[in-house]
N, C-alpha and C positions, 0 to 999 in steps of 0.2 A: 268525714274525710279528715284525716290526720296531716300535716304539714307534710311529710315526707312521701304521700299519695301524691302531690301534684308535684311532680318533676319535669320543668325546663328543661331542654337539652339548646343549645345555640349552635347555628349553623356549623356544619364544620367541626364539631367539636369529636376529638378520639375516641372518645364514650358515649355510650348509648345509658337510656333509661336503667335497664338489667343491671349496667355496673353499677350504678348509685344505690341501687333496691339493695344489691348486695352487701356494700360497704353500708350503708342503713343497717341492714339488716343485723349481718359480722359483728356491730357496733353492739346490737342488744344481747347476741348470742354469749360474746366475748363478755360480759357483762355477767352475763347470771354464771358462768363457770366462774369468773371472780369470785364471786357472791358466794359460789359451793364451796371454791379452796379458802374463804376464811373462816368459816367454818371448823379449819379443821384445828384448830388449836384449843377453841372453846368447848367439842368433841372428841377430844384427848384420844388424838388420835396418834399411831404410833411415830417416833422420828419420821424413819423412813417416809410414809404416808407425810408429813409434814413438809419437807423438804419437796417432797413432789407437789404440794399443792400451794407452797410458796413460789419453786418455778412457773408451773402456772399462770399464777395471778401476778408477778411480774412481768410476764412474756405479755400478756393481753391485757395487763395495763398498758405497757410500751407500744403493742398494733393498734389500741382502740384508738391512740394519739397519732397514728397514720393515718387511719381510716377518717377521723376528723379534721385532720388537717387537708386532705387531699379534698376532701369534701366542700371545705371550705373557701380550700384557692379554685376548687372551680362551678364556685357560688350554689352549691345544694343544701338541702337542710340537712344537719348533723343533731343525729338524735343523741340525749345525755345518756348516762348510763344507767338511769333507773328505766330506759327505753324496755329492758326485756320484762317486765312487768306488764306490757302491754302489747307487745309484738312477740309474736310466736312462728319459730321457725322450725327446721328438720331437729331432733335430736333433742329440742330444749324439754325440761321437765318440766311438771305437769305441775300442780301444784299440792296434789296428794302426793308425788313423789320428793317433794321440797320437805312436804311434813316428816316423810318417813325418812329422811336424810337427818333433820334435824333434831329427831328421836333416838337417834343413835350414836353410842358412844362406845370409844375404845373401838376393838378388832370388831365390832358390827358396824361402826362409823366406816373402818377401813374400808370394809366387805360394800357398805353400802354405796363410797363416794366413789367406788373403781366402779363400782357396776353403772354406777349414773353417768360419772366422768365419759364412760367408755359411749356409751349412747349417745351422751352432750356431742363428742368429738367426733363421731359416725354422722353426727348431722352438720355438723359442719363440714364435712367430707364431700356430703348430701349437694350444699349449696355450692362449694365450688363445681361440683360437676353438672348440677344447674346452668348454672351461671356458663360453663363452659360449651353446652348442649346449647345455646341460645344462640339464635345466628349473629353475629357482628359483635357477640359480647367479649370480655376479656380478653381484647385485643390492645387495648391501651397498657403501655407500660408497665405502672407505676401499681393498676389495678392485676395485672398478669403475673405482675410478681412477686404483688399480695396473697393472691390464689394460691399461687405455687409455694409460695411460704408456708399456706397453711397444710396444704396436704403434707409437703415434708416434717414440718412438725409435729403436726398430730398424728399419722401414722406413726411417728415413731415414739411419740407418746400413749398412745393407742398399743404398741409393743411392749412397752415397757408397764403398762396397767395392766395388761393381761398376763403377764410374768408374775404382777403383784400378787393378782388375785389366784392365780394359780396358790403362789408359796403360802396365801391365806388358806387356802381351801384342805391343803397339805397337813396343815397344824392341827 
C-alpha cells in the first residue's frame, strides 16, 4: 500500500476520498504529458509542434502546483512528479509507447506525440467523468473547477491536435 492508498477524510469535510484519488491521480497524469512535451525539442520536432508542447508543459506545471497545494492545505498525501512512473491511469502511456515516442524524430515525432498526446488527454477526460459519476464527488469548489478546468482545456486542446495531425497526414 502506497501512502496515497490510505486516505483520511475528517468529519465534515467538502470532499470525499474520490476527490483526493483524483487530484493524486491528475498529479501523475499531468506529469508524464510534461515528461512527453519535453521531449519535443530533443526530437526536433517541428515549431508549430514545439510551441504546442511548451503550452502544455507550462499549463500542467501551473495545475500540478494546484493540485498540491489544495492537497496539502487539506492534509492528503501529494505525490511528486515522478508519481506517473508508478501510478497508471485512463490514457496514460504504456511504456512500449514512451519507447516508440522516443524513437522518433522530426514529422514522425510530430505524427507520434499528437497521436499519444490525443489518448494522454482522452484519459484525462476519462477521469474527470469518473470522478464526476461518483456519488458526492466533485462537489467541492476548488476541486469542481479543477475538473471543469480540465475538460475545457483539453478538449480544446484535443481540437487543436487533431487539426495537427490532420495537416500532418495531408503532406
Amino acid at each position: 500500500m502506497s501512502a496515497h492508498d490510505s486516505i483520511t477524510i475528517p468529519a465534515g469535510a467538502p470532499y470525499g476520498a474520490a476527490d483526493v484519488r483524483f487530484m493524486q491521480g491528475m498529479i501523475a497524469h499531468h506529469s508524464q504529458a510534461i515528461y512527453m512535451s519535453r521531449m519535443a525539442e530533443a526530437h526536433k520536432a517541428s515549431p508549430r509542434m514545439l510551441k504546442l508542447a511548451h503550452k502544455i508543459d507550462q499549463s500542467q506545471v501551473a495545475e500540478i502546483r494546484i493540485m498540491r497545494g489544495w492537497l496539502h492545505e487539506n492534509g492528503q498525501f501529494a505525490p511528486d512528479t515522478s508519481s506517473w512512473r508508478t501510478m497508471h491511469m485512463a490514457g496514460m502511456l504504456t511504456d512500449a509507447q514512451l519507447r516508440e515516442l522516443d524513437a522518433a524524430t522530426g514529422p514522425a515525432f510530430d505524427r507520434a506525440f499528437l497521436t499519444l498526446m490525443i489518448q494522454h488527454h482522452e484519459g484525462a477526460l476519462t477521469m474527470v467523468n469518473d470522478l464526476l459519476a461518483t456519488p458526492g464527488a466533485g462537489q467541492e469548489v476548488n476541486v469542481n473547477v479543477f475538473a471543469n478546468d480540465v475538460v475545457s482545456v483539453q478538449t480544446g486542446e484535443i481540437g487543436v491536435m487533431r487539426q495537427m495531425l490532420s495537416q500532418l497526414s495531408d503532406q
